[in-house]
C-alpha positions as CSV (number, residue, x, y, z in Angstrom):
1,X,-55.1,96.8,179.5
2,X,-53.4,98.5,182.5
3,X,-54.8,96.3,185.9
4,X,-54.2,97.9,189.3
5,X,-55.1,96.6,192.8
6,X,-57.5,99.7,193.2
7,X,-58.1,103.4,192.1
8,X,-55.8,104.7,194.5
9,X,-53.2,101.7,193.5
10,X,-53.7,103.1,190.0
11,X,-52.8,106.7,191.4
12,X,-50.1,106.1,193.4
13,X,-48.4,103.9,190.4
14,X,-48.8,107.2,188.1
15,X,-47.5,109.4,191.1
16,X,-44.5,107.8,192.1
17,X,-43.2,106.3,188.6
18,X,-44.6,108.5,185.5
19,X,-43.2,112.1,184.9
20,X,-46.0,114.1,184.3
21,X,-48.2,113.2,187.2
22,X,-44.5,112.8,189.9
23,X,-43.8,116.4,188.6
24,X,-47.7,118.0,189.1
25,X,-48.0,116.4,192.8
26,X,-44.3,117.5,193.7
27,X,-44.9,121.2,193.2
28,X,-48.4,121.2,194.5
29,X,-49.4,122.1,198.3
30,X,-51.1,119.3,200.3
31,X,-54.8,120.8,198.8
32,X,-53.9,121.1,195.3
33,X,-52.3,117.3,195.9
34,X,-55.6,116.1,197.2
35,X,-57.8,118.2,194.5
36,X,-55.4,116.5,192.1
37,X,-55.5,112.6,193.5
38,X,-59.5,113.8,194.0
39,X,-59.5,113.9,190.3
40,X,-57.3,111.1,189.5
41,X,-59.2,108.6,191.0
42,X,-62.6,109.8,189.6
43,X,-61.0,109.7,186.1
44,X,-60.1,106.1,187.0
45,X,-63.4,105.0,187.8
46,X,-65.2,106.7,184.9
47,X,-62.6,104.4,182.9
48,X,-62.6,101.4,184.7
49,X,-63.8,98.3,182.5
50,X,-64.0,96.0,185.5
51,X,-61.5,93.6,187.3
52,X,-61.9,91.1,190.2
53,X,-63.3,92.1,193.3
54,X,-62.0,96.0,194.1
55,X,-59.8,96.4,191.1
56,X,-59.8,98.1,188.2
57,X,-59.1,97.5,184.7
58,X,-58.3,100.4,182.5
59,X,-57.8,100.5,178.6
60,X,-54.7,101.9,177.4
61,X,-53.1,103.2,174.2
62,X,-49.5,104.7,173.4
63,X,-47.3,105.7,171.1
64,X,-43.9,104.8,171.0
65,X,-41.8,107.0,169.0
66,X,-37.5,106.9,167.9
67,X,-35.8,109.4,166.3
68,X,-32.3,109.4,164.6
69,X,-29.9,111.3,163.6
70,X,-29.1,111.8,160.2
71,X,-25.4,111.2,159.3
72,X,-23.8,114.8,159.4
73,X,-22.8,115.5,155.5
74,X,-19.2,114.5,154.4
């Protein structure tokens, strides 16, 4: 479970730490930025499973993956 002060916590958490979402605001203009935050924080509240006063609680799943590298033949 991912808990963040607010939607717009959650958002700004995603935009200034995680790849995907830093990359998509950094090459948008200040309207695509808002369209995109817009949309951020409206997925965040269709996901939110509740949290103390003003916060939100969302449900998370990942996958960690590792590769290795074979030993190169003798």
């Amino acid at each position: 479970m991912f808990r963040f002060r607010s939607a717009h916590h959650f958002v700004d958490v995603f935009r200034d730490n995680y790849g995907p979402p830093h990359s998509a605001f950094a090459v948008l203009d200040a309207r695509g930025a808002a369209d995109l935050r817009a949309d951020l924080l409206e997925l965040a509240a269709g996901y939110d499973r509740g949290g103390p006063a003003g916060s939100i609680a969302l449900e998370a799943a990942y996958l960690v993956s590792v590769a290795e590298r074979a030993p190169a033949p003798a």
